[in-house]
mmCIF file of the C-alpha atoms, coordinates in Angstrom:
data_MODEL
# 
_entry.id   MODEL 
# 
loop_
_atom_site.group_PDB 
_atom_site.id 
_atom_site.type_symbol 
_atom_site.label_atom_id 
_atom_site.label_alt_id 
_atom_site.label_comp_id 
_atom_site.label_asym_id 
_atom_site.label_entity_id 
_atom_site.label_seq_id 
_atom_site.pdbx_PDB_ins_code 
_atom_site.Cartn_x 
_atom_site.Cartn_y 
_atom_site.Cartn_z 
_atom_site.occupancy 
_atom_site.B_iso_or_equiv 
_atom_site.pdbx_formal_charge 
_atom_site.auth_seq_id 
_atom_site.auth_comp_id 
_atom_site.auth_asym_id 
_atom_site.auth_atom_id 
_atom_site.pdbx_PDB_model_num 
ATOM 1   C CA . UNK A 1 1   ? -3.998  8.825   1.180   1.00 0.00 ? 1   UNK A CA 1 
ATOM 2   C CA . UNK A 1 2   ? -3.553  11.025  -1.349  1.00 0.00 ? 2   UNK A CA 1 
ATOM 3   C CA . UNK A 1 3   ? -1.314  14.366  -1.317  1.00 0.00 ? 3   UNK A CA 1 
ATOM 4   C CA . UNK A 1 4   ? -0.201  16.181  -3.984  1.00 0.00 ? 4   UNK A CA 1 
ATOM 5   C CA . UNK A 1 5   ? 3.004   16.907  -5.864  1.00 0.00 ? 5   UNK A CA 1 
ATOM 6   C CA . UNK A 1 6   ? 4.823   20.176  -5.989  1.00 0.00 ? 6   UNK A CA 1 
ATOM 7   C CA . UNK A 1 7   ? 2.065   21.580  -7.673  1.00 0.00 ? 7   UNK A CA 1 
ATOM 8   C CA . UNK A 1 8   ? -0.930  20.046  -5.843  1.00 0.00 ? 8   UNK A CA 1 
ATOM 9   C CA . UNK A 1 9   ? -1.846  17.821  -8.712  1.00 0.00 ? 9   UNK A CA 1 
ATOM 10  C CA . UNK A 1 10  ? -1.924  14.048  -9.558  1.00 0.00 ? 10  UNK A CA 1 
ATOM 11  C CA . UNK A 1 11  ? 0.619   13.803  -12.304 1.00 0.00 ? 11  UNK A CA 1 
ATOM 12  C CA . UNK A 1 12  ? -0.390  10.805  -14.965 1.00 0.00 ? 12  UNK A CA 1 
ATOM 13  C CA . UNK A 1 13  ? 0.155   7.009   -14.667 1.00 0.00 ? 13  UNK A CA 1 
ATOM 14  C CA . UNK A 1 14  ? -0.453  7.982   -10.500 1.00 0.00 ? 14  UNK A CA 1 
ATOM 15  C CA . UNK A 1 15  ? -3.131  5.472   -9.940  1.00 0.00 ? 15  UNK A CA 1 
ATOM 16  C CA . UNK A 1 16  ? -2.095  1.739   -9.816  1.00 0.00 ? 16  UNK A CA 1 
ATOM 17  C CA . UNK A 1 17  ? -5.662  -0.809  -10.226 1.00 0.00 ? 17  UNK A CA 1 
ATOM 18  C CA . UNK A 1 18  ? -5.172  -4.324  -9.750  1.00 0.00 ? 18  UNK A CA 1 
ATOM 19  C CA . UNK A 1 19  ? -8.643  -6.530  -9.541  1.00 0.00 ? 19  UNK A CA 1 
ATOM 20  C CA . UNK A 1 20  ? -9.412  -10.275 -9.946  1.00 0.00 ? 20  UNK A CA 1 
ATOM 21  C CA . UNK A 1 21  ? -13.090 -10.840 -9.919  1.00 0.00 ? 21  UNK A CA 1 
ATOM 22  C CA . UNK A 1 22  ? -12.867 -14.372 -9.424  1.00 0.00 ? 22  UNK A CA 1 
ATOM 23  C CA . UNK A 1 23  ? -11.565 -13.432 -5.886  1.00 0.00 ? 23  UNK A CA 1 
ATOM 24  C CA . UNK A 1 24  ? -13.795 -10.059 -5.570  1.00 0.00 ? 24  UNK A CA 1 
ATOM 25  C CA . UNK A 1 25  ? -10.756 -8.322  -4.872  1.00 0.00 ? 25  UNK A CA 1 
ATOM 26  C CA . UNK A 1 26  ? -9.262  -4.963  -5.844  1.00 0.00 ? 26  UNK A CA 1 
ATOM 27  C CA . UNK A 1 27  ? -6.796  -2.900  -4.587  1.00 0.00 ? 27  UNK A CA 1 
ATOM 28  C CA . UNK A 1 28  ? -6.026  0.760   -5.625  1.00 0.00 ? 28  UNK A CA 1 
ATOM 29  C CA . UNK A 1 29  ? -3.280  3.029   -4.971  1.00 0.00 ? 29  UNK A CA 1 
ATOM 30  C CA . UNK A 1 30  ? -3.709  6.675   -5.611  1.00 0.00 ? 30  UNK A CA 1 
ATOM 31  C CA . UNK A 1 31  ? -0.541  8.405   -4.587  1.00 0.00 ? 31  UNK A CA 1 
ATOM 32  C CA . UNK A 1 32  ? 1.269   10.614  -6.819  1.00 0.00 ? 32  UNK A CA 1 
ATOM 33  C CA . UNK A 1 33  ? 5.126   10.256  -7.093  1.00 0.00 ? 33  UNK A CA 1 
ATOM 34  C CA . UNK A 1 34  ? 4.381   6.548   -6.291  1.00 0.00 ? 34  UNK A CA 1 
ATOM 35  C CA . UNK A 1 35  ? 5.309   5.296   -9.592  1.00 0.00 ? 35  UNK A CA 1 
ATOM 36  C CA . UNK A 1 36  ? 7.902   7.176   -10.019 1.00 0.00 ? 36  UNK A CA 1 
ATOM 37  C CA . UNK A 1 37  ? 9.806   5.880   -6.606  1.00 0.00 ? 37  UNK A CA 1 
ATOM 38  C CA . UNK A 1 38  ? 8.528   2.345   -7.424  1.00 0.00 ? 38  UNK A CA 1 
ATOM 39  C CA . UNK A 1 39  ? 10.634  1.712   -10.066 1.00 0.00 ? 39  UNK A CA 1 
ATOM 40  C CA . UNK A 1 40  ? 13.464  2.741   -7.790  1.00 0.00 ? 40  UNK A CA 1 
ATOM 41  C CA . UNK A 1 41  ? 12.826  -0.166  -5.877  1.00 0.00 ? 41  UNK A CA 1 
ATOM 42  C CA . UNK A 1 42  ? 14.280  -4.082  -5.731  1.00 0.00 ? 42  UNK A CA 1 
ATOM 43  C CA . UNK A 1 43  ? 11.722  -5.609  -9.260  1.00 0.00 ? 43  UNK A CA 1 
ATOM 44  C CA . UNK A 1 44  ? 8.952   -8.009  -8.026  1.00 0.00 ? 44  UNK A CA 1 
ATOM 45  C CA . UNK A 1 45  ? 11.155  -11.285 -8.552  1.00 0.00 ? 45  UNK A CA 1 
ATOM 46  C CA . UNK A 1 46  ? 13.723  -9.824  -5.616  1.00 0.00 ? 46  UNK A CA 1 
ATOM 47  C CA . UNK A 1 47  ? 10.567  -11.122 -2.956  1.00 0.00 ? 47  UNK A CA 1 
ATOM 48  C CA . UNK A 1 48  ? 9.601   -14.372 -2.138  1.00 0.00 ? 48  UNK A CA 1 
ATOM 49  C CA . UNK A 1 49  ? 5.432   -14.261 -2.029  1.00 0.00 ? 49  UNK A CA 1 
ATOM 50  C CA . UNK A 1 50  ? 5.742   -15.765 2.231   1.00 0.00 ? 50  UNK A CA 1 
ATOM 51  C CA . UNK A 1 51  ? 7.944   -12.410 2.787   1.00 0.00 ? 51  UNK A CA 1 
ATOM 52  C CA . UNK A 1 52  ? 5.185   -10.312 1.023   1.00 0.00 ? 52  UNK A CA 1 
ATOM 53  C CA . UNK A 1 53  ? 2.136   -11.821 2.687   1.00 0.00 ? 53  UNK A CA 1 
ATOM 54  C CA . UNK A 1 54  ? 4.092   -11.861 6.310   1.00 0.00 ? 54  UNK A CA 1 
ATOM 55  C CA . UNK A 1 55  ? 4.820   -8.603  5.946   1.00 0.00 ? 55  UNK A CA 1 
ATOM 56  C CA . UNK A 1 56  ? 1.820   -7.015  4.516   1.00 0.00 ? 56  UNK A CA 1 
ATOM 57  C CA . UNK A 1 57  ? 0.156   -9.043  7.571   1.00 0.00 ? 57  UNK A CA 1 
ATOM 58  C CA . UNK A 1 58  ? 1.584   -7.003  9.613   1.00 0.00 ? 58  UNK A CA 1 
ATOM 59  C CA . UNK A 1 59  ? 1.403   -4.126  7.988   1.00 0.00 ? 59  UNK A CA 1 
ATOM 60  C CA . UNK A 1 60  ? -2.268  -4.162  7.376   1.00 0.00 ? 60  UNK A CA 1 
ATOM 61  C CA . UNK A 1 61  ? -2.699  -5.355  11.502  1.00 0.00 ? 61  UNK A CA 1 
ATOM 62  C CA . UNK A 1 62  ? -0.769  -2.249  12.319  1.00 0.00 ? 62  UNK A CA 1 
ATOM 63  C CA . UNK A 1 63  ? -2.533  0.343   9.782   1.00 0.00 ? 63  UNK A CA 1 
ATOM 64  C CA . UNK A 1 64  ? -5.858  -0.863  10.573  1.00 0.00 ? 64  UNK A CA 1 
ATOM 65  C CA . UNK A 1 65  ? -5.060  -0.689  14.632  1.00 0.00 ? 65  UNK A CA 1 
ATOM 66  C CA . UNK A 1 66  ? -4.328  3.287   14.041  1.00 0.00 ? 66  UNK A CA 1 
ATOM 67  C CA . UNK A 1 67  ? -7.367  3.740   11.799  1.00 0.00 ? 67  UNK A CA 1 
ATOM 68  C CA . UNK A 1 68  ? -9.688  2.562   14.662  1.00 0.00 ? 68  UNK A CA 1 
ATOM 69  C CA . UNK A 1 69  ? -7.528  4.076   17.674  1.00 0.00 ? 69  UNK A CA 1 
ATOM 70  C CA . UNK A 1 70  ? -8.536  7.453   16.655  1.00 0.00 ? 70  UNK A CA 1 
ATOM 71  C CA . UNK A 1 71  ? -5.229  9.165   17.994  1.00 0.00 ? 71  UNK A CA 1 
ATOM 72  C CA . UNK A 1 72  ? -3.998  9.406   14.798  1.00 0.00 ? 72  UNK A CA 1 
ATOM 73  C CA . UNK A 1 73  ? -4.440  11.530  11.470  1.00 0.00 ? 73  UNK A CA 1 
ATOM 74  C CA . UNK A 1 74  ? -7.744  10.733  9.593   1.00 0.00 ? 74  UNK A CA 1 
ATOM 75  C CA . UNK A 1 75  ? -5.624  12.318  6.599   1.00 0.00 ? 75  UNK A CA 1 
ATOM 76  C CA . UNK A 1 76  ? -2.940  9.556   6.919   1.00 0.00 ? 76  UNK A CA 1 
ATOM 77  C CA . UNK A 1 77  ? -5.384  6.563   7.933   1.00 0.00 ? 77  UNK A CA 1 
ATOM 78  C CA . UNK A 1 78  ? -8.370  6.747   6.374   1.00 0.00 ? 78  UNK A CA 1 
ATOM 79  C CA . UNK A 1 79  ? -10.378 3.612   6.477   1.00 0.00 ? 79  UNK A CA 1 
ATOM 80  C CA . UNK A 1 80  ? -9.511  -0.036  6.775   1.00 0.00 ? 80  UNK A CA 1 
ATOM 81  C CA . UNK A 1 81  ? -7.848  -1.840  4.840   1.00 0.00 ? 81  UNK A CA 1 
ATOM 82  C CA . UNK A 1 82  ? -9.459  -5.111  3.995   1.00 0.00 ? 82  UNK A CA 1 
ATOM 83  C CA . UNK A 1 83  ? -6.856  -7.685  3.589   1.00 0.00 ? 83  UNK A CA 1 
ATOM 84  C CA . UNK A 1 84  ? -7.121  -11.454 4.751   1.00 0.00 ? 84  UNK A CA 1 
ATOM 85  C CA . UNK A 1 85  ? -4.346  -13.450 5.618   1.00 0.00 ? 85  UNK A CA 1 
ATOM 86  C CA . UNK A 1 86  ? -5.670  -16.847 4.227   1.00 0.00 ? 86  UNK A CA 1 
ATOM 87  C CA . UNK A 1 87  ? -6.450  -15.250 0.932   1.00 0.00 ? 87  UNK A CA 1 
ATOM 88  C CA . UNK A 1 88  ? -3.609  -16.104 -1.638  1.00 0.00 ? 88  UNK A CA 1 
ATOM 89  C CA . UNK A 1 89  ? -3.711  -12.184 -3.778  1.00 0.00 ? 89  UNK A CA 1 
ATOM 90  C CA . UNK A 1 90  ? -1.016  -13.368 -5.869  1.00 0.00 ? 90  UNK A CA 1 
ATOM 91  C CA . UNK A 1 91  ? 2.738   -11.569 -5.661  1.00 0.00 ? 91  UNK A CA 1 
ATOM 92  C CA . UNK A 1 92  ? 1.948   -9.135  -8.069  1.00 0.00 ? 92  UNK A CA 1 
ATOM 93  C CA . UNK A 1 93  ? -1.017  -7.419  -5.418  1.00 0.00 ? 93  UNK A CA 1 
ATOM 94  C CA . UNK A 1 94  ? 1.538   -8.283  -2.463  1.00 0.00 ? 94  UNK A CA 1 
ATOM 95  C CA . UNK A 1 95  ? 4.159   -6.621  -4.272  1.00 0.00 ? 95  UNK A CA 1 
ATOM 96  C CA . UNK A 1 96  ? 2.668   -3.636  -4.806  1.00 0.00 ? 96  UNK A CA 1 
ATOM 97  C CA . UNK A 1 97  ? 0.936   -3.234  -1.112  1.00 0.00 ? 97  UNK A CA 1 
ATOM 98  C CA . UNK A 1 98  ? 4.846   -4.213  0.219   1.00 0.00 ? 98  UNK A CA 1 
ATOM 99  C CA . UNK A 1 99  ? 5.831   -1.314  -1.596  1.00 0.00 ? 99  UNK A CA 1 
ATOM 100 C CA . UNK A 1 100 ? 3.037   0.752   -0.861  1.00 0.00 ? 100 UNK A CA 1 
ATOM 101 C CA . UNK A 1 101 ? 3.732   0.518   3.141   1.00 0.00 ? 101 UNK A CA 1 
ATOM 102 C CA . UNK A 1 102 ? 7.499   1.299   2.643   1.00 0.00 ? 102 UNK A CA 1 
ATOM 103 C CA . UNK A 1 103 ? 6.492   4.404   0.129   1.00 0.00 ? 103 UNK A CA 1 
ATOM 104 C CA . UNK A 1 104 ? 4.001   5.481   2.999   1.00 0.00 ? 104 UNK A CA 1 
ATOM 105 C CA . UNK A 1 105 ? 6.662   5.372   5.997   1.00 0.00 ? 105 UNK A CA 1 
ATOM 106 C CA . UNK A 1 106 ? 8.943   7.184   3.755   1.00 0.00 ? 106 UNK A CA 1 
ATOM 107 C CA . UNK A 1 107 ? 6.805   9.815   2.787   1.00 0.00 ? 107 UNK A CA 1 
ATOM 108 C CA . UNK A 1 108 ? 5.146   10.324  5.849   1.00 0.00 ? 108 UNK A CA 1 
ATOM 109 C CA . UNK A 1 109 ? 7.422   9.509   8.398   1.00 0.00 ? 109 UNK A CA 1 
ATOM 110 C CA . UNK A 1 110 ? 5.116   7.238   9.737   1.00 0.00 ? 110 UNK A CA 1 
ATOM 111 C CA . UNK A 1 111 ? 6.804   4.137   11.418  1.00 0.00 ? 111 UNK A CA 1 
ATOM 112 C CA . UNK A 1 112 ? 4.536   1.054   10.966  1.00 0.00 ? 112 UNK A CA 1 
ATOM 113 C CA . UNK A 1 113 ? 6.682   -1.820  12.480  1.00 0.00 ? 113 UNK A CA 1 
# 
């Protein structure tokens, strides 16, 4: 999901890389202007971690349902996105996926709920 800024390029501090290998888990966010609008946004400790997770359940059912319908843009909805809802991520990885999805409607004018 990556598109670029006024001048087609990935400005610095773009990517966002989170792993825990105790957990084999990784997430990556390669957006640019992402960073920049994040800090725009209510800090980490405004979330409980059971609003994050419900939401990013739903999120992740709805994202993954228009990667495999094939009616919509392979741009926008590349592959799956692996995420399990009895895995605990931690509210830091929640956090930032959260944010991710409302960064993506916003940008895109994609409506995932």
């Amino acid at each position: 999901m990556q598109e670029g800024t006024d001048n087609g390029v990935a400005q610095e501090g773009d990517t966002i890389r989170i792993a825990n290998d105790s957990l084999e888990y990784e997430i990556i966010i390669i957006e640019p202007g992402f960073n920049s609008w994040l800090v725009t946004q209510f800090p980490e400790d405004y979330y409980g971690i059971a609003f994050l997770e419900n939401k990013n359940i739903f999120y992740v059912n709805e994202y993954n349902r228009r990667v495999l319908n094939g009616q919509y843009s392979k741009e926008l909805y590349p592959q799956l996105i692996n995420y399990e809802a009895n895995v605990h991520y931690g509210k830091e990885v929640n956090y930032l996926l959260y944010n991710y999805f409302q960064y993506f409607e916003e940008k895109y004018n994609q409506r995932l709920r």
